[in-house]
C-alpha positions in Angstrom: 94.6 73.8 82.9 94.1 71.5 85.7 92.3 72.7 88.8 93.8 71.6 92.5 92.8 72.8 96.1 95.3 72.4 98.9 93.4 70.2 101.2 92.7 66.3 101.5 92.6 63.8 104.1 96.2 63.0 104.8 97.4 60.0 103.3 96.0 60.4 99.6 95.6 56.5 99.0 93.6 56.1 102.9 89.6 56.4 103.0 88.3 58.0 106.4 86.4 57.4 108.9 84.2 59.3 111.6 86.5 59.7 114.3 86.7 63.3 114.5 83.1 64.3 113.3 82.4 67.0 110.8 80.5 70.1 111.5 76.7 70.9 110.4 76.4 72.6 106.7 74.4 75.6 106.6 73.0 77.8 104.3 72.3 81.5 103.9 70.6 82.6 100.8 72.0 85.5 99.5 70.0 88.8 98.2 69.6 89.7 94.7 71.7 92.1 92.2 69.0 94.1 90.8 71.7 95.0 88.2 75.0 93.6 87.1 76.3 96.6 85.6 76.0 98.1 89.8 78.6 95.8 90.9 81.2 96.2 87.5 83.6 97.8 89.7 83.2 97.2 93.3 83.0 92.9 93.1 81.3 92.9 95.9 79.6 89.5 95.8 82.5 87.0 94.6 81.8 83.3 96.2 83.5 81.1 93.9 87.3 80.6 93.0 89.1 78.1 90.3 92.6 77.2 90.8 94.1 76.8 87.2 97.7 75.2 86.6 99.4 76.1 83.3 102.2 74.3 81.8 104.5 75.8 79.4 103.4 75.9 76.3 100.1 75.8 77.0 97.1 78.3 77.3 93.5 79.0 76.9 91.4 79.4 73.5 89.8 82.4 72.1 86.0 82.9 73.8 83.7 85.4 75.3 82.2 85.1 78.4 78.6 83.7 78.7 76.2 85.1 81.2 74.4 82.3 82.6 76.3 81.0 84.7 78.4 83.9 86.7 77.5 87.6 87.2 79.7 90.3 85.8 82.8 91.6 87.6 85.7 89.1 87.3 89.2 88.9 89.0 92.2 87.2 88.1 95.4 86.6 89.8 98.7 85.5 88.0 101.4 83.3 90.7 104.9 81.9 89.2 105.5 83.5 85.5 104.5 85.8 83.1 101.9 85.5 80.1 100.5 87.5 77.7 96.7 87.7 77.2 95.4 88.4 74.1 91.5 90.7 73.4 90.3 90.8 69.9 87.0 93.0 69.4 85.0 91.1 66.9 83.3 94.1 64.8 86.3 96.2 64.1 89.2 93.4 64.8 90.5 95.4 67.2 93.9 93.4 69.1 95.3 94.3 72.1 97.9 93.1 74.1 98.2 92.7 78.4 101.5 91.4 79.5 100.3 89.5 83.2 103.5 89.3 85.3 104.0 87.3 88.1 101.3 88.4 91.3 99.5 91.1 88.9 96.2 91.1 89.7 93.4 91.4 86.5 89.9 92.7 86.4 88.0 92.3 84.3 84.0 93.2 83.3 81.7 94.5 80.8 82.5 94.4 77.6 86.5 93.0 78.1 84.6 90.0 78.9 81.2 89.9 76.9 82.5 92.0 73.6 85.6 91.1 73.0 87.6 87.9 72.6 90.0 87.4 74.6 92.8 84.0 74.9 96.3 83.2 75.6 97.7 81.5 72.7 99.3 78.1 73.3 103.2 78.7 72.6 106.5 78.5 74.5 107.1 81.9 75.1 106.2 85.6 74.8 107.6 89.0 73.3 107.1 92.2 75.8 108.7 95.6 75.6 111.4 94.0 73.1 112.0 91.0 75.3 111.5 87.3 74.2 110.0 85.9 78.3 110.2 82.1 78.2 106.8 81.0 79.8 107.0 78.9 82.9 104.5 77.2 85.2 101.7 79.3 85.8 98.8 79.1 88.4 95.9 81.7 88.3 93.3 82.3 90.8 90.1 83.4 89.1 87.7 84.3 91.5 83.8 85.1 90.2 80.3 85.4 91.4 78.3 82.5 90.6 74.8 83.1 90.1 71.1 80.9 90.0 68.8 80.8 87.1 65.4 84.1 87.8 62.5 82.3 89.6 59.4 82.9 89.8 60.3 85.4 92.7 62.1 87.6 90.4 59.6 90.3 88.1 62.5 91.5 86.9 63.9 88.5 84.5 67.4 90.5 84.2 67.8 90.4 88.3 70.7 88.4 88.8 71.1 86.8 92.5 74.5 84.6 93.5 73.9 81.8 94.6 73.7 80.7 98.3 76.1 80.7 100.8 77.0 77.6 102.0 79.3 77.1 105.4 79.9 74.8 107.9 79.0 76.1 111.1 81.7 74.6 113.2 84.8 76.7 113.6 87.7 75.6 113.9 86.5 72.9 111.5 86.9 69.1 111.8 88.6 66.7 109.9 88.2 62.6 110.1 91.5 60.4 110.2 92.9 58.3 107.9 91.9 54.7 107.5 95.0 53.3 108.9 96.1 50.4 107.7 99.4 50.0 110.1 97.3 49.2 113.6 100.9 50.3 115.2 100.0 54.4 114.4 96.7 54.0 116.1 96.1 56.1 119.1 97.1 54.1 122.5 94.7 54.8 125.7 98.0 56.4 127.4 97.9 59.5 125.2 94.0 59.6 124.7 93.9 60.2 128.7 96.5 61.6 129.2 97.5 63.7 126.4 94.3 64.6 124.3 92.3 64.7 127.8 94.4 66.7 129.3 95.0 69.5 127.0 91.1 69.6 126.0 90.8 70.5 130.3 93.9 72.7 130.3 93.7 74.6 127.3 92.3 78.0 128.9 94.9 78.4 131.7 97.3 76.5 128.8 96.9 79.7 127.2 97.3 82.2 129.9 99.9 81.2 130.6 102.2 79.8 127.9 100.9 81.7 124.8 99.1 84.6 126.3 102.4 85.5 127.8 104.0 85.2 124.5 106.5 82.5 125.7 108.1 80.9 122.5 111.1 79.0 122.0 113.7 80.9 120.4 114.8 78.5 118.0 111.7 78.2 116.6 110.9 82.2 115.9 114.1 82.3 114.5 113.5 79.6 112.1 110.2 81.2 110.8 111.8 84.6 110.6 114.8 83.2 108.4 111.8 81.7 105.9 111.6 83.4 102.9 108.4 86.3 102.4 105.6 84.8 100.7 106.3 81.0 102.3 103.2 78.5 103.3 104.2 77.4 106.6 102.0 74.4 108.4 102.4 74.6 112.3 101.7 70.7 113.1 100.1 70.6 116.8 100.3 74.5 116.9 98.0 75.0 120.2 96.9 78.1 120.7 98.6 79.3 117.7 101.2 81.1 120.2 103.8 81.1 117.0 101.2 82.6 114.4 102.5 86.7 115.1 106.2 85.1 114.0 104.9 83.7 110.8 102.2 86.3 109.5 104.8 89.3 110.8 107.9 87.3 108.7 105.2 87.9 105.0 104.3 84.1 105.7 101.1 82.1 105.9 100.2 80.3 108.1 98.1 76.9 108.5 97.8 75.2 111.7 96.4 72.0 113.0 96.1 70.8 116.4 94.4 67.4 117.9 92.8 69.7 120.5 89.6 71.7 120.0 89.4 73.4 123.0 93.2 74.5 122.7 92.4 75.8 118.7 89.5 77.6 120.2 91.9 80.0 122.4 93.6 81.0 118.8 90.8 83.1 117.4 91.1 86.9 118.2 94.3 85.7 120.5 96.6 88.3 119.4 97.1 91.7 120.1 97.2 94.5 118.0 100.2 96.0 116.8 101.2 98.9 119.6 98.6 97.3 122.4 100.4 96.3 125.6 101.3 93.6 126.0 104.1 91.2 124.8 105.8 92.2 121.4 105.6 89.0 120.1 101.8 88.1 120.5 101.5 91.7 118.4 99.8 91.7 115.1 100.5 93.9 113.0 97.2 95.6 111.4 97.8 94.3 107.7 97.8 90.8 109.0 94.3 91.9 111.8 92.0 89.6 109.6 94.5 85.9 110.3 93.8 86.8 113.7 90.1 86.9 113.2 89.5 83.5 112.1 92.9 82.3 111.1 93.7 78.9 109.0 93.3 76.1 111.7 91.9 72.7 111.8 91.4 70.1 114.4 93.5 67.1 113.3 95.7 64.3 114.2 99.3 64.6 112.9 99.2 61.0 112.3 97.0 62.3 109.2 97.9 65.6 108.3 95.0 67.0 106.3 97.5 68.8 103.5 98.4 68.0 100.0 101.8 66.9 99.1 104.4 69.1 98.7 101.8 71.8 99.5 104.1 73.5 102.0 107.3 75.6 101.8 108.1 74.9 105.2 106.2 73.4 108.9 107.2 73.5 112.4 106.3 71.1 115.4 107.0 72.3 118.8 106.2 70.3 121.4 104.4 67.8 119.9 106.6 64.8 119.7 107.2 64.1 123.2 104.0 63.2 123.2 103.9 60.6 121.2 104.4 57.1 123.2 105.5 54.5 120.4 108.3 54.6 118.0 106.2 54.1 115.2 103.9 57.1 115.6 106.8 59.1 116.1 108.3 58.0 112.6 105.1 58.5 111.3 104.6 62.1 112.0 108.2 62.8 110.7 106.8 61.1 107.6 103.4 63.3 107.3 105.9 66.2 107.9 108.1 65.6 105.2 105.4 64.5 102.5 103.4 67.7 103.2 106.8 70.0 102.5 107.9 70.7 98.8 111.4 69.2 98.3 113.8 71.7 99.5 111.3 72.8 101.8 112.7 72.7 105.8 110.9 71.7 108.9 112.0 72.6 112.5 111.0 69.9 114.7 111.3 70.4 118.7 110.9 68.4 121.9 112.0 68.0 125.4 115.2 66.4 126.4 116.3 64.1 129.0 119.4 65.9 129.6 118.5 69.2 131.6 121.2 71.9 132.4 122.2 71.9 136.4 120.4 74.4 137.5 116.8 73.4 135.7 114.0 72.4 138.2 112.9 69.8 135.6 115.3 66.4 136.4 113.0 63.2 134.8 113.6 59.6 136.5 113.8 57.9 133.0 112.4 58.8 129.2 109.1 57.7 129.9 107.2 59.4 132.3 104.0 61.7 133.5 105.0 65.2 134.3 102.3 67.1 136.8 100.2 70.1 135.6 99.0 71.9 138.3 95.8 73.8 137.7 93.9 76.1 138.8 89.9 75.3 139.1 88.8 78.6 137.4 90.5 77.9 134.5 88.7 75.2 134.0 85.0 74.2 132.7 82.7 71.9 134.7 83.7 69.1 133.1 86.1 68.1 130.4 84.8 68.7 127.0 85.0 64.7 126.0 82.7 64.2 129.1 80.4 67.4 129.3 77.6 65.8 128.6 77.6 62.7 130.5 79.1 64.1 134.1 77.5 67.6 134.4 74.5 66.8 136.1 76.5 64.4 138.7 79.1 67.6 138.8 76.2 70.0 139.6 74.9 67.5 142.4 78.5 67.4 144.1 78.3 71.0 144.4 74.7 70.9 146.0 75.7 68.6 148.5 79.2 69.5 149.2 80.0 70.6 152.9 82.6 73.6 154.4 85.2 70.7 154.0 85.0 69.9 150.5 86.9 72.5 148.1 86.1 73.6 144.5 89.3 72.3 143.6 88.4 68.8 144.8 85.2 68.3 143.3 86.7 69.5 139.8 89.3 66.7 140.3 86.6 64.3 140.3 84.9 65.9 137.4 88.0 64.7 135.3 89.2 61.1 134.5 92.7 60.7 135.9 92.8 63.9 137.4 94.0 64.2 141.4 93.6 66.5 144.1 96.1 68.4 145.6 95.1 69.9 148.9 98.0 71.2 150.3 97.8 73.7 147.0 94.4 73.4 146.6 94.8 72.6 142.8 94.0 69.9 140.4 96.5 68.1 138.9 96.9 66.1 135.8 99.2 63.8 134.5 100.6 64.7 130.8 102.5 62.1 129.1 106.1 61.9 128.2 108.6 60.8 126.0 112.2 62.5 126.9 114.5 62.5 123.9 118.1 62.1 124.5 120.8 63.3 122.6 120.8 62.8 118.9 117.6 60.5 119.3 115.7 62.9 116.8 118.2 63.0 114.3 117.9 59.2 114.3 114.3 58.9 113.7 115.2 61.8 110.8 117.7 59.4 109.3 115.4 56.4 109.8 112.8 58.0 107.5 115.0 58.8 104.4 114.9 61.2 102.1 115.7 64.0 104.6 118.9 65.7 104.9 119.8 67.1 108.6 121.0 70.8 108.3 121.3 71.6 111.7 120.5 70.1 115.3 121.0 70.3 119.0 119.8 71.7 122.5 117.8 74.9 123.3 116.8 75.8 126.8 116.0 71.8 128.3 115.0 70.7 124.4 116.7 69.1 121.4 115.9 70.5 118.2 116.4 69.2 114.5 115.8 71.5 111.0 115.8 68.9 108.2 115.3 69.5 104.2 113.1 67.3 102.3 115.1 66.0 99.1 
């Protein structure tokens, strides 16, 4: 079989660059097994998983397991089709037969894996419970404990110890950009201050009160809910992950990506348990408690998503293209949306509209424009995160020296590039970019980028929405 993971750096023919930095690796050595026949039934050191893709037709040749190289106590997982697995016991030619359906899970230790033979014999298809089962495409996940060679540490030469654990120690981790070759996708200084900026400095109260509150967009909850159980759905620009409940509760997975650390920070633990007060749709149910322990996100620009092709059943972006200030960025992440979705696979994109109904508060002068975030000074840090470093000792000395006249509020607006004072409200304001789509302007770009079929489109409470299939 051929062994694949589900994670590169976007565009599969672009190098990277340091951009976006990577974490610090770190290791933690592990203790030792004193024996491997303790852990024969309880696994309780697996740190190692291959990812094998079968053809039809093809299969794996008879062998026993060696002990060198992994410890005893081995799990396999069957995703797509059947097979049959074959164990021979080499003394008394023993044969027997286990049929592997779809999502059966093996184990396997002892002598099944040291005694006896075992294969899966290279043929088209197999013969269960008087059934001939053509054989299709078949992935297993074989998940093991890998093990070092006894030191001089060891008295014991039979002690068998796995091998360290190694992590990066930044969570959510970071991944670098493409190497662009098309200038025209690069990031203008409009939404580096005033999009990126911002959100890094908003992203607590951003949370209180958008996610927190478990205000979603009903066109989008709907979409994940219609997906069918079992799909991989990537949540491009996802935030605070205020959309992960929908997808986890739905039988989906979920992996989401957002350019904003700060914001990705305000997913972990986010959601409520199942029964907890609080809104019903920030509730986790308590199978799905461990996504919202450390759930699948990644700091990354959507210019570059950092997924394989065709990796996805299905992705969402809310939000995020109005934000996005050229033509050919916009085209671009409509691209990166559709090459990380399998054909067939759907995506629900969503952004704000130009056309608002009569009675909305929102009325925009033109497409193009800044729209005010008021915010309140306890929400926010010192400083913004790009700047910590280099403005909180001036930030510090403001407060020091500041009189009865001068407020919190104004002293944080200085803290921030861009940012203003309001003191009538006694707030600070920032200035998020935007681009207002008007009517049938996303199915346009959609068209423009081919290969996508529009299955459904229109306006949702002062947005337009379009849910195209990749063909």
């Amino acid at each position: 079989g051929t062994s694949s993971t589900s994670i590169n750096n976007g565009d599969e023919s672009s190098a990277t660059n340091t951009e976006i930095p990577s974490g610090k690796v770190i290791t933690t050595p592990a203790s030792a097994i004193k024996s491997p026949s303790e852990t024969s039934a309880r696994y309780p050191f697996i740190n190692q998983m291959t990812v094998n893709e079968y053809k039809r037709g093809q299969g794996i040749g008879s062998h026993i397991d060696t002990k060198s190289a992994f410890a005893d106590g081995l799990i396999s997982v069957s995703l797509g089709a059947d097979c049959v697995m074959e164990f021979r016991e080499q003394t008394k030619g023993t044969r027997k037969l286990v049929h592997l359906p779809p999502r059966s899970l093996l184990l396997m230790s002892g002598p099944a894996r040291y005694s006896w033979e075992h294969m899966i014999v290279s043929r088209g298809t197999d013969f269960v419970n008087g059934k001939v089962l053509p054989r299709k495409t078949r992935i297993s996940l074989t998940l093991r404990t890998a093990i070092t060679l006894p030191d001089d540490k060891d008295n014991d030469k039979n002690t068998v110890r796995p091998l360290d654990l190694v992590e990066s120690d930044d969570f959510p981790p970071r991944w670098g950009n493409g190497a662009a070759s098309d200038s025209s996708i690069a990031t203008p200084l409009t939404e580096k201050q005033h999009v990126h900026a911002v959100y890094d400095a908003i992203a607590k109260q951003w949370h209180h009160t958008r996610g927190k509150r478990g205000v979603l967009w009903p066109g989008a909850t709907s979409f994940l809910k219609s997906l069918p159980r079992g799909s991989v759905v990537a949540d491009i620009g996802c935030g605070d992950g205020k959309y992960f409940p929908a997808i986890w509760n739905s039988g989906s997975f979920v992996i989401g990506t957002d350019i904003s650390l700060p914001l990705l920070e305000t997913s972990v633990g986010a959601c409520l348990s199942e029964g907890e007060q609080g809104p019903e749709l920030r509730q986790v149910r308590k199978q799905n408690s461990s996504y919202n322990t450390r759930p699948a996100v990644a700091v990354a620009d959507c210019m570059h998503i950092p997924l394989r092709s065709n990796s996805c059943d299905a992705a969402i972006c809310i939000a995020v293209m109005h934000h996005l200030s050229t033509r050919p960025r916009r085209i671009r992440c409509l691209k990166e949306l559709a090459r990380i979705v399998k054909k067939g696979g759907t995506v629900n994109v969503q952004a704000w509209a130009f056309e608002q109904e009569n009675n909305s508060r929102r009325k925009f002068a033109g497409t193009d424009v800044f729209v005010p975030f008021n915010s309140q000074p306890r929400y926010l840090d010192k400083v913004s995160h790009e700047t910590k470093k280099k403005k909180k000792n001036n930030l510090n000395e403001e407060k020091r020296e500041a009189d009865n006249t001068s407020s919190v509020a104004e002293m944080y607006s200085k803290a921030y590039d861009g940012a203003e004072y309001d003191d009538r409200k006694g707030l600070v304001v920032f200035q998020r970019y935007c681009h207002m789509y008007r009517e049938g302007e996303l199915e346009g770009l959609v068209q423009e980028v081919g290969d996508l079929e529009v299955l459904e489109s229109g306006f949702e409470t002062g947005n337009h929405f379009v849910i195209f299939k990749v063909v």
